[in-house]
C-alpha positions as a Markdown table, in Angstrom:
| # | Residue | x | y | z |
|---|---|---|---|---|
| 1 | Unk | 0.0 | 0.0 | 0.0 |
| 2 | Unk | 1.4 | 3.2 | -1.1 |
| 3 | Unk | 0.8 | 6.4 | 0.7 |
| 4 | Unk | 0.1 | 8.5 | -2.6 |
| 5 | Unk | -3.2 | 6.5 | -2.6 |
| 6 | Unk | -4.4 | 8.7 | 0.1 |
| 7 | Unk | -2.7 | 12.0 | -0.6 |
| 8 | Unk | -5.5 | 14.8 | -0.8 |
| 9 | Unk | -4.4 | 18.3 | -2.7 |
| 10 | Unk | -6.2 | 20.2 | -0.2 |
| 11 | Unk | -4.9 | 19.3 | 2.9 |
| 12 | Unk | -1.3 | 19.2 | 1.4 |
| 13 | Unk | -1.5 | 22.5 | 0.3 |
| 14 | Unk | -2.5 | 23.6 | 3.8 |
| 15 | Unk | 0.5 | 21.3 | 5.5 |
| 16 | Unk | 2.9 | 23.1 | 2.9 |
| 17 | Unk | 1.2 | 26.5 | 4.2 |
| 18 | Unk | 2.2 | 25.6 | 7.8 |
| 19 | Unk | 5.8 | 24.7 | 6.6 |
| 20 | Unk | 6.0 | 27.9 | 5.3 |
| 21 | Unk | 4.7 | 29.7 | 8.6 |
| 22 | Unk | 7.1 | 27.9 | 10.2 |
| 23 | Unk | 9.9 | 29.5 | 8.6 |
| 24 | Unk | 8.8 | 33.0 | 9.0 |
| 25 | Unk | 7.3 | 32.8 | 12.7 |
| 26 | Unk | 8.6 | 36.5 | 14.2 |
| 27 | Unk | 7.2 | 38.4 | 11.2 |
| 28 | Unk | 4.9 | 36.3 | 9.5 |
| 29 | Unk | 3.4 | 36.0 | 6.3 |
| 30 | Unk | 0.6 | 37.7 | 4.2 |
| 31 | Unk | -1.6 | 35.2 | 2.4 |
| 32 | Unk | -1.1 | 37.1 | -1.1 |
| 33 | Unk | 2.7 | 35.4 | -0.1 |
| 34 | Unk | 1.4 | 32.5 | 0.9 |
| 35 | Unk | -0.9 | 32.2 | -2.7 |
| 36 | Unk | 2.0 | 33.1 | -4.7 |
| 37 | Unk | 4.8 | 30.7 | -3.6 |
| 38 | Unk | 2.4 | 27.7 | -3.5 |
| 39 | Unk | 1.1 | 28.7 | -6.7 |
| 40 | Unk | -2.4 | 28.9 | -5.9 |
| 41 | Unk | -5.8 | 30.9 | -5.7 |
| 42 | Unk | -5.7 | 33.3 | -2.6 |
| 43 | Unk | -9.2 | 31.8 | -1.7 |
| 44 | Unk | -7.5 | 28.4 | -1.4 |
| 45 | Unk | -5.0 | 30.4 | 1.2 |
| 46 | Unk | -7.6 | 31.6 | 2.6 |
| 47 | Unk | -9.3 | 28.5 | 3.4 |
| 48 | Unk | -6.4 | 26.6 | 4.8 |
| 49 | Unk | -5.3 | 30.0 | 7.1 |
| 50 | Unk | -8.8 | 29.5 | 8.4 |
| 51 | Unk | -8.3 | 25.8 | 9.0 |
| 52 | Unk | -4.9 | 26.0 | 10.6 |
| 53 | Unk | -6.4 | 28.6 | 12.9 |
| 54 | Unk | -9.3 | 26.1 | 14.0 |
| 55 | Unk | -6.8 | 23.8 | 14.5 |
| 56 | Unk | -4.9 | 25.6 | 17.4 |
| 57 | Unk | -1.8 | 26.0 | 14.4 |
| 58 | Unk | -1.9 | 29.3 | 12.8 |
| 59 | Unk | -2.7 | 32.6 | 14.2 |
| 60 | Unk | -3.1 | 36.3 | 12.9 |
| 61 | Unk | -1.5 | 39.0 | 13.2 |
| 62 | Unk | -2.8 | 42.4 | 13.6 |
| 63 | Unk | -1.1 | 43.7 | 10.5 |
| 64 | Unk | -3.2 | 41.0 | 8.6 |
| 65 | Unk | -0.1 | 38.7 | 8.3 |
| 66 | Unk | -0.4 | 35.1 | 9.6 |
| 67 | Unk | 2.2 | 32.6 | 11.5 |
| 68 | Unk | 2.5 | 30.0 | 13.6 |
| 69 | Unk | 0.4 | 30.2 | 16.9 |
| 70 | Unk | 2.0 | 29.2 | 20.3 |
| 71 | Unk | 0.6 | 26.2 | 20.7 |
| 72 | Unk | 2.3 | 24.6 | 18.0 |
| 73 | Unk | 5.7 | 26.6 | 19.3 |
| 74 | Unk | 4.6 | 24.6 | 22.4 |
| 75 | Unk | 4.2 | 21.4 | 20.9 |
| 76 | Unk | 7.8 | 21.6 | 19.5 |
| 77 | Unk | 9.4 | 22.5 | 23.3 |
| 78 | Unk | 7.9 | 19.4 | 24.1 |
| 79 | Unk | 9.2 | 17.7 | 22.0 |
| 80 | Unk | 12.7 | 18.4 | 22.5 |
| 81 | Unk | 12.0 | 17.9 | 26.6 |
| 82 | Unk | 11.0 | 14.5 | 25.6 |
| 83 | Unk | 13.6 | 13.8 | 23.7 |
| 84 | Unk | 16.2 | 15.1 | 26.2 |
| 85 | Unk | 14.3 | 13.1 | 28.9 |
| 86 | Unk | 14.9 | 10.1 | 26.7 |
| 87 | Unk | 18.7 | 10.6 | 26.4 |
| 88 | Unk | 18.8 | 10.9 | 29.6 |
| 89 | Unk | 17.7 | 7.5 | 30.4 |
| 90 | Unk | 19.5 | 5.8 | 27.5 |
| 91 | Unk | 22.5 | 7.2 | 29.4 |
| 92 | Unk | 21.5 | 6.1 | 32.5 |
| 93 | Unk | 20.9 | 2.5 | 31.0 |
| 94 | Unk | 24.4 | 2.9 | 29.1 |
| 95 | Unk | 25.9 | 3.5 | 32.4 |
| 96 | Unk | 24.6 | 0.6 | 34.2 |
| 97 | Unk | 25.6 | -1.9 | 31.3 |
| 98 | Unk | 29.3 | -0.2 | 31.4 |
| 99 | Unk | 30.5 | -1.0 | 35.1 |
């Protein structure tokens, strides 16, 4: 089973979006931006902007450009604490094995 059998335009387009907003998370993006490098309709931009925001991942700004909204910037410190946690333990283990 091939996972371009599922792929859906739509919500690819909004996942690249959030890539994007990722990369420009102090000053943001506008959508015309957004519409322009993904080579599609500002509507489409439009819709996924709105569907990011639902989702808790995009925010925007007063100035009418969008980025990344703090919970996502939350998700990603998270992250990282787990994965420190989990080095931590590996080294721990490593230590035990060593004596």
């Amino acid at each position: 089973m091939t996972d371009e059998k599922y792929a859906n335009a739509a919500q690819q387009r909004a996942l690249r979006t959030l890539l994007m907003l990722a990369e420009h998370d102090l000053d943001g993006l506008a959508p015309g931006e957004i519409a322009r490098s993904l080579n599609t309709l500002p509507s489409n931009t439009t819709r996924d902007l709105a569907n990011l925001r639902l989702a808790g991942l995009a925010e925007a700004l007063a100035n009418g450009r969008w980025r990344i909204s703090p919970q996502l910037a939350e998700l990603a410190i998270t992250l990282q604490r787990n994965l420190e946690s989990a080095r931590q333990r590996l080294e721990e283990t490593r230590r035990r094995y060593a004596r």
